[in-house]
C-alpha positions as CSV (number, residue, x, y, z in Angstrom):
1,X,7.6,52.0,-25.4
2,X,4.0,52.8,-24.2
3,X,0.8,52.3,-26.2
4,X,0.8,55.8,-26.6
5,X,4.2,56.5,-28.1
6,X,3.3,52.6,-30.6
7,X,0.3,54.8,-31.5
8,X,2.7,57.5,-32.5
9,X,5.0,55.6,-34.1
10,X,2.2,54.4,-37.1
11,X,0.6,57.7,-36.9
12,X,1.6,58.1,-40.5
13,X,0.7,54.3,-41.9
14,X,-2.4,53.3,-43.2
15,X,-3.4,50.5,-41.0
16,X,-6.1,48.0,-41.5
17,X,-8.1,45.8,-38.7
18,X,-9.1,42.6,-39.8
19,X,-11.7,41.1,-37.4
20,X,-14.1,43.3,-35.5
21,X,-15.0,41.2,-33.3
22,X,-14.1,41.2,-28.9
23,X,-10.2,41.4,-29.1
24,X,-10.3,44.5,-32.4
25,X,-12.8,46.8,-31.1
26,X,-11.0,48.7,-28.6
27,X,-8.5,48.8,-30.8
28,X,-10.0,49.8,-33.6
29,X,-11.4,52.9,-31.3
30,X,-8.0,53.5,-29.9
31,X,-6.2,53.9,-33.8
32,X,-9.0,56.0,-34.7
33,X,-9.4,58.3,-32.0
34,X,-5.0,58.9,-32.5
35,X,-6.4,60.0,-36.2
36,X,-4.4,56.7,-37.2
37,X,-5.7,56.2,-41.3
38,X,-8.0,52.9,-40.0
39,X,-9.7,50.6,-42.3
40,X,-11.8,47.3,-40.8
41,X,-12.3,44.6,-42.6
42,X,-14.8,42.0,-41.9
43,X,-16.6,38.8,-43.3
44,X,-19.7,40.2,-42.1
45,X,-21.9,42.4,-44.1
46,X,-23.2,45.9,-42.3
47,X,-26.6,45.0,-41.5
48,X,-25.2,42.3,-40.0
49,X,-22.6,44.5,-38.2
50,X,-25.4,46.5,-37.1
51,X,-24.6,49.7,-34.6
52,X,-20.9,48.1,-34.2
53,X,-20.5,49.2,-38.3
54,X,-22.4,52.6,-37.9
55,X,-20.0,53.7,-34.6
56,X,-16.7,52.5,-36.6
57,X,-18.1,54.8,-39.5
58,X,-18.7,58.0,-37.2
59,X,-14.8,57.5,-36.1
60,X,-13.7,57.8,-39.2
61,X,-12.7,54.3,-40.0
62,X,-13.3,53.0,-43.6
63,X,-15.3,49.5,-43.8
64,X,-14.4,47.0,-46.0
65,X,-16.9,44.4,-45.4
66,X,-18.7,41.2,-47.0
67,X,-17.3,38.3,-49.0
68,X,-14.3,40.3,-50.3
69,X,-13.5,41.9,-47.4
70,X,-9.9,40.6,-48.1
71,X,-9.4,42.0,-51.5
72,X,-6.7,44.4,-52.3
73,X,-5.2,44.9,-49.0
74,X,-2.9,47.7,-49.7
75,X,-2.1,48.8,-46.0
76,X,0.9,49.3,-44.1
77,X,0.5,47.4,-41.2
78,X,-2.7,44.5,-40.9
79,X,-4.0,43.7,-37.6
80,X,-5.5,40.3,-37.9
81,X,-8.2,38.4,-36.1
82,X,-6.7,35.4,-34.0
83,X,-8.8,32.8,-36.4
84,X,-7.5,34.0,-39.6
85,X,-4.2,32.5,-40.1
86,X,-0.9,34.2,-41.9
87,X,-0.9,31.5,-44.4
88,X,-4.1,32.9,-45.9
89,X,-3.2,33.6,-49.3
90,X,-4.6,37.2,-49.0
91,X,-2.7,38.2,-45.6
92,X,0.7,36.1,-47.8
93,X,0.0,38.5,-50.3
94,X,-0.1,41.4,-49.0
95,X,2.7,40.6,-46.1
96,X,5.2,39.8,-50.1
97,X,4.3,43.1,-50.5
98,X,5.8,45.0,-47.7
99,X,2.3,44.9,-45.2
100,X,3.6,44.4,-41.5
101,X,1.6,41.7,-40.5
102,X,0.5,41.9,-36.4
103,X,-2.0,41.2,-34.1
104,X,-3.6,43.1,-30.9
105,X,-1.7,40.8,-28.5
106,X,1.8,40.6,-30.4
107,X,1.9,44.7,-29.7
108,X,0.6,44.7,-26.0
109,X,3.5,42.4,-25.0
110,X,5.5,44.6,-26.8
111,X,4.3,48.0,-24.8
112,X,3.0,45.7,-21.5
113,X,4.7,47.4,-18.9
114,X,4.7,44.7,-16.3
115,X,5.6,40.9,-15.0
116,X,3.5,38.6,-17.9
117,X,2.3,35.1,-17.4
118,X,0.9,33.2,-19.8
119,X,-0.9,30.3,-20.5
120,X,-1.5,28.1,-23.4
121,X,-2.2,24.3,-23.4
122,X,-5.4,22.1,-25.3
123,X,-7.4,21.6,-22.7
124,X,-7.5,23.5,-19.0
125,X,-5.9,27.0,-20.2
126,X,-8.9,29.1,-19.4
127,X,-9.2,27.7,-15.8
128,X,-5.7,28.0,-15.3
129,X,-5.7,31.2,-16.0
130,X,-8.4,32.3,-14.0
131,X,-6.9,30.1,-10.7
132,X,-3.4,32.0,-10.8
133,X,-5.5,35.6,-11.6
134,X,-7.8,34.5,-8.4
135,X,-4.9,33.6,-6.1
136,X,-2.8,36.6,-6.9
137,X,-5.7,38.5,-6.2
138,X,-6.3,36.7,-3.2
139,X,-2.4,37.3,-1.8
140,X,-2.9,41.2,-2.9
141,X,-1.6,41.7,-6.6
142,X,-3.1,44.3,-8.8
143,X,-4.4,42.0,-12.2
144,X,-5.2,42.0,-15.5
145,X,-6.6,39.3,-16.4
146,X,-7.2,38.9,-20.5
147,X,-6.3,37.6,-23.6
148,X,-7.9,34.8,-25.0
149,X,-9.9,34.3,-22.0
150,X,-12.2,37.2,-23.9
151,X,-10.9,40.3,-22.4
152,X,-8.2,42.4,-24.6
153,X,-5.2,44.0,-22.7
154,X,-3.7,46.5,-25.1
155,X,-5.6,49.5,-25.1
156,X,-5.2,49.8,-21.4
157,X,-1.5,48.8,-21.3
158,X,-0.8,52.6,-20.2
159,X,-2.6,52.3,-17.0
160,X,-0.5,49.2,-16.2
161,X,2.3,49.9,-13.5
162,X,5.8,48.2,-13.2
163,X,4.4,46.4,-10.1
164,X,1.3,44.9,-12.1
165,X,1.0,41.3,-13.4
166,X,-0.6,40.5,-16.7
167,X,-2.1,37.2,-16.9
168,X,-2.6,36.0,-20.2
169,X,-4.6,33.0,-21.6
170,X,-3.3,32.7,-25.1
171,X,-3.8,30.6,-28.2
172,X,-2.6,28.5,-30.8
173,X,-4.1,31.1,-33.2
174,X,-2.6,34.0,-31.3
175,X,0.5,32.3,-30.5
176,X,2.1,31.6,-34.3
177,X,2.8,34.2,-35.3
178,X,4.5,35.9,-31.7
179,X,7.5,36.7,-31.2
180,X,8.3,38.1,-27.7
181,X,7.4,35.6,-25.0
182,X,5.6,35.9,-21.4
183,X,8.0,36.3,-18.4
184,X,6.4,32.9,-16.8
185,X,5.2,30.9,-19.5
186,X,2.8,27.8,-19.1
187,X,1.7,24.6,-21.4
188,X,-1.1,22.5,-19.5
189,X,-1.0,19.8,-22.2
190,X,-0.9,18.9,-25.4
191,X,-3.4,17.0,-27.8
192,X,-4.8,17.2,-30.9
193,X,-6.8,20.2,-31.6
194,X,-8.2,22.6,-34.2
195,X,-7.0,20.4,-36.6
196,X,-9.8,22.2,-39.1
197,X,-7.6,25.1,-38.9
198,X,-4.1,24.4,-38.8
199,X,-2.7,22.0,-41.8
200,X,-1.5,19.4,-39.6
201,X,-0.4,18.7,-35.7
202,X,3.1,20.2,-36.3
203,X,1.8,23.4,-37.5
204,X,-0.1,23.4,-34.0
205,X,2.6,21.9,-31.9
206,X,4.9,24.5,-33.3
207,X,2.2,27.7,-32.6
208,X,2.1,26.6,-28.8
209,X,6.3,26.0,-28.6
210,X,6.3,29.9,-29.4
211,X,4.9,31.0,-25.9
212,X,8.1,29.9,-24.6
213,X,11.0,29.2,-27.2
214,X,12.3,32.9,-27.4
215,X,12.0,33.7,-23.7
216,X,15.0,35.1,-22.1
217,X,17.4,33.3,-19.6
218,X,15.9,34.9,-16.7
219,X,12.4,33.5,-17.1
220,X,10.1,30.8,-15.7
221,X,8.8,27.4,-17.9
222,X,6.2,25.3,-16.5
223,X,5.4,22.2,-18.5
224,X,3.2,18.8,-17.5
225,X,5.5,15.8,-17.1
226,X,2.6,13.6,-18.1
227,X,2.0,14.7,-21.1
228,X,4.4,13.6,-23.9
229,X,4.4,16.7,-25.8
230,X,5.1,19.0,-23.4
231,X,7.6,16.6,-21.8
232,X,9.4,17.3,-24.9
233,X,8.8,20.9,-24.7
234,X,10.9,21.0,-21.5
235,X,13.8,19.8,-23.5
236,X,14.5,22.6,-25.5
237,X,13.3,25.4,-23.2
238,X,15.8,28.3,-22.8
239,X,14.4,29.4,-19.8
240,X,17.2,28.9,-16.8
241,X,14.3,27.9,-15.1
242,X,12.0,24.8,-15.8
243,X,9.0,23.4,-13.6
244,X,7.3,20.5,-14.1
245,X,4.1,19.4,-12.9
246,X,2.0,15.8,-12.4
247,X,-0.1,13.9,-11.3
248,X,1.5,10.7,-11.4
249,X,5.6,11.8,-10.5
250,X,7.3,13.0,-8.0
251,X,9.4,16.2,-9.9
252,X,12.6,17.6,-8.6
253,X,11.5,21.2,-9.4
254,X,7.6,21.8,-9.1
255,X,4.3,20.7,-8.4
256,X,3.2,17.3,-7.9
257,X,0.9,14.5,-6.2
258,X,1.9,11.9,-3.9
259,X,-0.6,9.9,-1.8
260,X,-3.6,12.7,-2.2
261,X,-1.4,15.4,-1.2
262,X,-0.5,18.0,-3.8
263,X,3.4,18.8,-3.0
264,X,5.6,22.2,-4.1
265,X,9.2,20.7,-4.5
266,X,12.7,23.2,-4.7
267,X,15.4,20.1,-5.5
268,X,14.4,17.9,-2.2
269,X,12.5,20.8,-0.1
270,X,9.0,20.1,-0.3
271,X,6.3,21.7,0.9
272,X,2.9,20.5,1.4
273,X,0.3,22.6,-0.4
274,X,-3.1,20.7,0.0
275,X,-4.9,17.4,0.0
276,X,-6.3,17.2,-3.6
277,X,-10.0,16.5,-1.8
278,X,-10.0,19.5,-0.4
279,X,-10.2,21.6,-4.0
280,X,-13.5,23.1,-4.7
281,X,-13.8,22.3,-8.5
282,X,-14.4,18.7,-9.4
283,X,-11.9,16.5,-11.7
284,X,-8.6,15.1,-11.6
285,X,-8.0,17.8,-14.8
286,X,-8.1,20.6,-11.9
287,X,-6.1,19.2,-9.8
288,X,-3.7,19.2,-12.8
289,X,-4.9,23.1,-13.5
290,X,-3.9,23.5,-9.9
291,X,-0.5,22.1,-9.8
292,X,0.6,24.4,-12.8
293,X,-1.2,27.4,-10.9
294,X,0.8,26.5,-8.0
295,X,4.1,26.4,-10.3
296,X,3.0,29.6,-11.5
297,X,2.9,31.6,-8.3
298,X,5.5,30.5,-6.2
299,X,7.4,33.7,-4.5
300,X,4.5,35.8,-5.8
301,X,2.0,34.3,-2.8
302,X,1.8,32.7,0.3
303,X,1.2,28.9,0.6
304,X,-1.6,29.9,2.8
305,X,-3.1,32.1,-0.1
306,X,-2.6,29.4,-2.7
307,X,-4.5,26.6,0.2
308,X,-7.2,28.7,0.4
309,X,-8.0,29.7,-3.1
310,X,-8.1,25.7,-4.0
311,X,-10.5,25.4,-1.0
312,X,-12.8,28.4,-2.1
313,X,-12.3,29.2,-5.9
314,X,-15.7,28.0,-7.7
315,X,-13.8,28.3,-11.5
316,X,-15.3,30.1,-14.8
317,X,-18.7,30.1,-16.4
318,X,-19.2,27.6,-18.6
319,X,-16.6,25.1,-17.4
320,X,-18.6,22.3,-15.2
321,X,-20.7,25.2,-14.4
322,X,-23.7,23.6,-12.0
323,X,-26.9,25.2,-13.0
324,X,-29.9,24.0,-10.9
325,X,-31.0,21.2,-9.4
326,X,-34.8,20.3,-10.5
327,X,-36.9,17.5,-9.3
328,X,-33.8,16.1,-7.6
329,X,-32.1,16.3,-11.5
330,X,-29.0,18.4,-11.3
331,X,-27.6,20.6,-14.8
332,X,-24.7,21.5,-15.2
333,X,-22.7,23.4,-18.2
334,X,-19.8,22.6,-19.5
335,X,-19.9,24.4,-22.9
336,X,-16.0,25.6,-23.1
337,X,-15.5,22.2,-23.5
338,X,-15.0,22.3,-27.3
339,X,-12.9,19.3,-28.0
340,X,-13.2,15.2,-26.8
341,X,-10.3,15.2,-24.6
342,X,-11.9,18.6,-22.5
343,X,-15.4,16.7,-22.7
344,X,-13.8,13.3,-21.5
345,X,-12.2,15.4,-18.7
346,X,-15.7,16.5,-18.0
347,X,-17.7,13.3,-17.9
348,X,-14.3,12.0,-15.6
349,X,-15.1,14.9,-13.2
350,X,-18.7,12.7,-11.8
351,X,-18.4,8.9,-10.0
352,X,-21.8,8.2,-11.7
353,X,-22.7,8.2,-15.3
354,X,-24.4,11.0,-16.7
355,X,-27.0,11.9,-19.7
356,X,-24.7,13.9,-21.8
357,X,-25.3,16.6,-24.1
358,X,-22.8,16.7,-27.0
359,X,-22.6,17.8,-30.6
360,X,-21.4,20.9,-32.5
361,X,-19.0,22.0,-35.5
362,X,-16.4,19.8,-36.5
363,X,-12.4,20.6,-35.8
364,X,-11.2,17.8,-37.8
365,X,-10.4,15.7,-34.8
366,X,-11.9,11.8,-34.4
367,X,-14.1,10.9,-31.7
368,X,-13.3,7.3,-31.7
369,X,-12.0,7.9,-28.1
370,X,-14.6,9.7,-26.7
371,X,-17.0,7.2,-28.2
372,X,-15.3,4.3,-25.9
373,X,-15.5,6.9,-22.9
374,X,-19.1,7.5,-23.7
375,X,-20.1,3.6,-23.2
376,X,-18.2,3.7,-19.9
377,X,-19.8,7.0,-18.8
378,X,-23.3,8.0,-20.4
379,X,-26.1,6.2,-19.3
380,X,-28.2,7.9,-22.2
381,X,-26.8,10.6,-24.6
382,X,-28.5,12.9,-26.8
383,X,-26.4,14.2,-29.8
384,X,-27.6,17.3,-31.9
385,X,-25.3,19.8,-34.4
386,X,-23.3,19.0,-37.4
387,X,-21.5,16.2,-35.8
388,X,-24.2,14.2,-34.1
389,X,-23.4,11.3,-36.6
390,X,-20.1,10.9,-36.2
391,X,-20.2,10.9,-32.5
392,X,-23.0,8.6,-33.1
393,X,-20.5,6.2,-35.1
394,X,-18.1,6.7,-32.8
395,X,-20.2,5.2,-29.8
396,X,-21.6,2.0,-31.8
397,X,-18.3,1.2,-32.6
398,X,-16.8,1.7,-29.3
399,X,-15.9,-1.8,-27.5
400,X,-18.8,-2.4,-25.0
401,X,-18.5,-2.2,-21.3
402,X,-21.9,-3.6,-20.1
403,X,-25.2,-1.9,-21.9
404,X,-24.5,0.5,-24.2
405,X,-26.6,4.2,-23.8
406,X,-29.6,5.1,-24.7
407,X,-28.8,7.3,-27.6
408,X,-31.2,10.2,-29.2
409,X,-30.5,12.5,-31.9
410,X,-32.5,15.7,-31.8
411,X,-32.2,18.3,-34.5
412,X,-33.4,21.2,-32.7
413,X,-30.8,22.3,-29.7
414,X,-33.8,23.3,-27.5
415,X,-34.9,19.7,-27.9
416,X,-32.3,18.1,-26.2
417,X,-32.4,19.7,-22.8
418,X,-36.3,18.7,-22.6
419,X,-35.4,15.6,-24.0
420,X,-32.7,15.0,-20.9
421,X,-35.2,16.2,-18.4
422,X,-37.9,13.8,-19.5
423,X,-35.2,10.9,-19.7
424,X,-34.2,11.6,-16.0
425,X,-34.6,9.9,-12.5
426,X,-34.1,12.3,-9.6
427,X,-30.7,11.7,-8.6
428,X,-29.3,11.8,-12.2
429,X,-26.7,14.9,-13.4
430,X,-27.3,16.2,-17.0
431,X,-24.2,16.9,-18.4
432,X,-23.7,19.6,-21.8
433,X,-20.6,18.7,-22.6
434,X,-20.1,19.0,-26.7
435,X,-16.8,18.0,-27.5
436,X,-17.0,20.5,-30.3
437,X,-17.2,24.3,-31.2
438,X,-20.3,26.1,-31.2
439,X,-20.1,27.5,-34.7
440,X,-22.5,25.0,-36.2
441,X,-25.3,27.4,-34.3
442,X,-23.6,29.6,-31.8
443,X,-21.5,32.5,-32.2
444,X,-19.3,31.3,-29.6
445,X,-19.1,28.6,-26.8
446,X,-20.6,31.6,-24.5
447,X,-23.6,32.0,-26.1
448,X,-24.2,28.1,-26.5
449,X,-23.9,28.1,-22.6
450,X,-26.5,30.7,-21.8
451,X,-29.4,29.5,-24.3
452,X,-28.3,26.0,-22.4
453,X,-28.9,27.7,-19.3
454,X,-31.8,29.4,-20.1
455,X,-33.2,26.8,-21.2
456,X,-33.0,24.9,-18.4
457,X,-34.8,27.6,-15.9
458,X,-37.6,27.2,-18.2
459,X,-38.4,23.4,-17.5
């Protein structure tokens, strides 16, 4: 089935689009230019929409918008925004009622016309899946590269070929509710995360099993040996087969590092890939994002292809991002990093310690280990956003290892990165790293990132 003929098939059906943000808007242009009966529903009221509300009106969808944007949702089918979850009592509701409840990427993989791989994990996805998009590139693949990463795939599914490869960054949020799986699926690791969102770790574990648990016998599972979750995961793939990666084992079937050198094992015929100083992105964590690319892409490229992408590939905005170097000061952004494990994979990345930027909305996760990586790392940290305390708390409580840092709270974001530069010796690196989402004050982590950046030009 093609988009086209999907299209078709609801042409009939009152649909309704919850979520206009990045992933809905094509889609919601798509529905109505089929003359699909399209309603949007959204949170946001339309002054706030702005031209976004007006454009959605001159297509002919009607706007349900504002603090009971989810009343009375009589529709046929609902297309929901990745953060609203299918437990909400209104989407329940309505889904009792007979709604067919979907989302943008559950129908592309049903319509996708080519080889999928996805990737899903806590920390590392994003990079991931921009290292297997760059090397497939690289060895002469035709890609599309999307999903959670920020780009949506299914209103261009039609001008996919057979030959194509959709790789697709994918999360817990899109994931639970999925039924059809990627041909090559992918779990970096697993570790407590949005934790405001889903009612407890199960719910979360279980939303990330679904990338691979319905996948057909013919397929490809790659899982991290090291990490316990997905160790488990493994187990009870149905995948014929299984890679593993690490960083710490040799594996029978996979990717893995022995003395430095970062291996690709078929049951006892290894080949060496690279020496893990030779990748261009800092970290032991991409060295790990590395060793599942590699997985990832056997048979589809050449080792030579894989080598020198490692050697050349200088990763995704926003991740470790190096900014400028100022009066012998060096910036550098690592605003993805939305959780304590990615920012303790951040401050891990440098063999000094830094001044660290942290602080956002809280996910319902405790900082008490990121607090004892903090007195390792941070020679002086400046906290700002909704959880500044807590990440406060978390450091003063954190068993000492020599002086503790400096610490300053600032209540104004554009504070802190004067505040850094002032507090820094040539030589030092300034570090935004939050450990939590933007949402406090951003509208995403993106956005966070660039004002950071901005801001930093200006000293």
């Amino acid at each position: 089935m093609t988009f086209k003929d999907y299209l078709g098939s609801i042409k009939g059906k009152t649909v309704t689009v919850v979520g206009a943000g990045v992933s809905n808007t094509p889609l919601i242009e798509a529905l109505c230019a089929a003359g699909v009966s399209t309603s949007v529903r959204d949170m946001r009221t339309f002054a706030e929409m702005g031209e976004s509300a007006e454009r959605f009106e001159n297509l002919g969808a009607k706007l349900i918008l504002g603090e009971s944007y989810l009343q009375d949702i009589t529709e046929d089918i609902i297309f929901r925004t990745p953060g609203l979850m299918p437990s909400n009592p209104a989407l329940a509701e309505a889904v009792s009622k007979g709604a067919m409840l979907t989302s943008e990427m559950e129908v592309f993989f049903d319509v996708c016309p080519c080889y999928t791989i996805g990737i899903t994990g806590s920390d590392g996805k994003t990079t991931t899946t921009s290292i297997i998009a760059e090397m497939l590139k690289n060895g002469g693949k035709t890609v599309h590269l999307g999903g959670n990463i920020g780009t949506p795939l299914l209103t261009g599914a039609d001008e996919m070929s057979a030959d194509d490869i959709a790789v697709v960054e994918m999360s817990s949020f899109q994931l639970i509710t999925m039924k059809k799986c990627p041909n090559t699926a992918i779990v970096t690791n697993l570790t407590p995360n949005h934790l405001d969102v889903h009612k407890d770790m199960d719910e979360y574990i279980g939303a990330k099993r679904r990338i691979f648990i319905n996948q057909k016998s013919t397929d490809r599972a790659i899982f991290n040996l090291d990490n316990e979750v997905t160790l488990n995961y493994s187990k009870s793939a149905v995948a014929d087969e299984v890679l593993m990666f690490s960083r710490q084992n040799k594996v029978k079937n996979g990717a893995y590092m022995e003395n430095d050198v970062i291996y690709d094992n078929r049951a006892g015929d290894r080949e060496a890939i690279i020496n893990a100083d030779e990748i261009l992105l800092p970290g032991v964590h991409n060295i790990e994002n590395y060793m599942a690319a590699f997985a990832a892409v056997r048979e589809l490229v050449s080792y030579d292809v894989m080598r020198e992408t490692a050697k050349t590939f200088g990763g995704v905005k926003h991740r470790l991002e190096f900014v400028r170097e100022l009066d012998g000061v060096k910036f550098y952004n690592d605003s993805i990093a939305s959780s304590p494990t990615r920012a303790i994979a951040g401050l891990k990345s440098f063999d000094k310690k830094v001044i660290l930027i942290a602080g956002g909305k809280d996910k319902g996760i405790t900082f008490e280990e990121l607090g004892a990586e903090i007195s390792k790392r941070v020679k002086k940290l400046i906290l700002t956003g909704a959880t500044a305390l807590q990440i406060y708390e978390a450091v003063i409580s954190a068993p000492r290892e020599g002086e503790r840092p400096e610490i300053i709270l600032c209540d104004d974001f554009k504070c802190t990165v004067k505040r850094a530069y002032e507090g820094a010796d040539s030589g030092d690196i300034v570090l935004l790293s939050p450990a939590c989402t933007s949402f406090d004050r951003f509208k995403n982590f993106e956005e966070r990132g660039n004002v950071f950046k901005e801001l930093v030009w200006k000293l």
